[in-house]
C-alpha positions, 0 to 999 in steps of 0.5 A, a space after each residue: 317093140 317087134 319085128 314082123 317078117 314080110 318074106 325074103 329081107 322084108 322086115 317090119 318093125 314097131 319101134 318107139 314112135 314110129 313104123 319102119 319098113 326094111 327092103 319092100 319085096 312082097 308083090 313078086 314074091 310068090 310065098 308072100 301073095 297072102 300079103 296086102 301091101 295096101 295094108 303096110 303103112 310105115 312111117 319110114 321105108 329104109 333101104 339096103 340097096 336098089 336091087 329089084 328083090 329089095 326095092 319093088 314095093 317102095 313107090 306103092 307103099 310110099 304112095 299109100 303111107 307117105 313114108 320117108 325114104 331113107 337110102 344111101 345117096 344113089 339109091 335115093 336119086 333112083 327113089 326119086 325117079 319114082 315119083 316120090 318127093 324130094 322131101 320124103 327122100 332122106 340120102 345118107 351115106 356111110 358113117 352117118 346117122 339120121 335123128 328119127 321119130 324112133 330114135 336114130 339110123 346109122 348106115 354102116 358097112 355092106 359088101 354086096 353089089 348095087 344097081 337100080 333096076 333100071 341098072 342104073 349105077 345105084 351107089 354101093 349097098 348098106 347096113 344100119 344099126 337102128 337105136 329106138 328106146 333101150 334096144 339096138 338092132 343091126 339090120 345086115 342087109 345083103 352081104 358078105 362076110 366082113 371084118 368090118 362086122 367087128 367095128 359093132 362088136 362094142 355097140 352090145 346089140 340086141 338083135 340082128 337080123 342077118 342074111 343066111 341063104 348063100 349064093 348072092 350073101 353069107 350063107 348060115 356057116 359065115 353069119 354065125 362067124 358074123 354073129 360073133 363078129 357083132 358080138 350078137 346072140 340073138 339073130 333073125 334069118 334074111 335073104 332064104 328060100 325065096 328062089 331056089 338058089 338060096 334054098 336052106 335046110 333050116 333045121 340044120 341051120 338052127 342047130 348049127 347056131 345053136 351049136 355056136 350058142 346063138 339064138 337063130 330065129 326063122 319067121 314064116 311070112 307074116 309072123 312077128 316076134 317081139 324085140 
């Protein structure tokens, strides 16, 4: 297995029996025009939220790959609106787990805000603890510190991939509390540098992780690690 990192929350990941794709933000994202959407063929598109920096690319690549949709109820309607059908659009809701090609998706907690870009109301933003053969992996999506973090500490995750740019999500100080929360050593940085409020120092970052005995990973756009 292994994740591949398409710039800002975008991540790719090759799971047992199937592709996942995480949040689609890559035409917009300057730092990622050496990127071919065309070429992104996931067997699942997974969703965080519905803002714009999350979802821009769903409708082509779902158009491209006939992916299913997974999404929180909201989201799901506004995915629909799109013009994807109904029967590749999977809503889900808090609590609830999905039986997959790759194993199984949870949603779980997120305190973020949530609107499409229509700005219409698109229900609340999520997390997901993906299951697919021996691994586990905690996909954070946008958010906040949250004790809620804690109800994972027993799942004995893998991995984590976790936002740490600050201003609109934890910045590295709270995702280290929250790797401790999860009780997960081995993270994946989300949501950094991709707009200048969200600009980090990312040796700092990692020696700040690596000072709580954590294993913080940053991927250049385009670059893959195995799980």
């Amino acid at each position: 297995m292994k994740a591949t990192f398409y710039g800002h929350a975008t991540i790719a990941l090759e799971l047992e029996g199937a592709n996942v794709l995480f949040d689609p933000f890559i035409t917009p994202n300057e730092q990622a025009k050496h990127i071919d959407i065309n070429s992104l063929k996931p067997d699942y598109i997974i969703l965080s939220h519905a803002h714009e920096d999350h979802v821009a690319d769903v409708a082509t690549i779902q158009k491209n790959s006939d992916a299913a949709v997974i999404a929180i109820v909201e989201t799901a309607a506004w995915v629909g609106r799109q013009g994807v059908s109904q029967d590749k659009i999977l809503a889900i809701n808090f609590g609830g787990t999905i039986k997959t090609s790759f194993g199984s998706a949870k949603m779980v907690y997120a305190l973020h805000t949530n609107a499409t870009p229509d700005q219409q109301y698109g229900g609340v933003a999520a997390g997901y603890v993906i299951k697919s053969g021996d691994k586990k992996i905690y996909f954070a999506g946008d958010t906040a510190l949250t004790l809620e973090m804690k109800l994972l500490a027993d799942e004995q995750l893998d991995w984590a991939f976790l936002p740490i740019g600050d201003h609109f999500t934890m910045g590295v100080d709270d995702a280290i509390k929250a790797a401790g929360f999860i009780n997960c050593k081995n993270i994946i940085g989300i949501h950094y540098n991709t707009f200048p409020p969200i600009k980090i120092d990312e040796e700092e970052a990692k020696q700040k992780f690596s000072a709580a005995g954590l294993n913080l990973h940053l991927l250049s756009i385009g670059d893959s690690i195995e799980l």
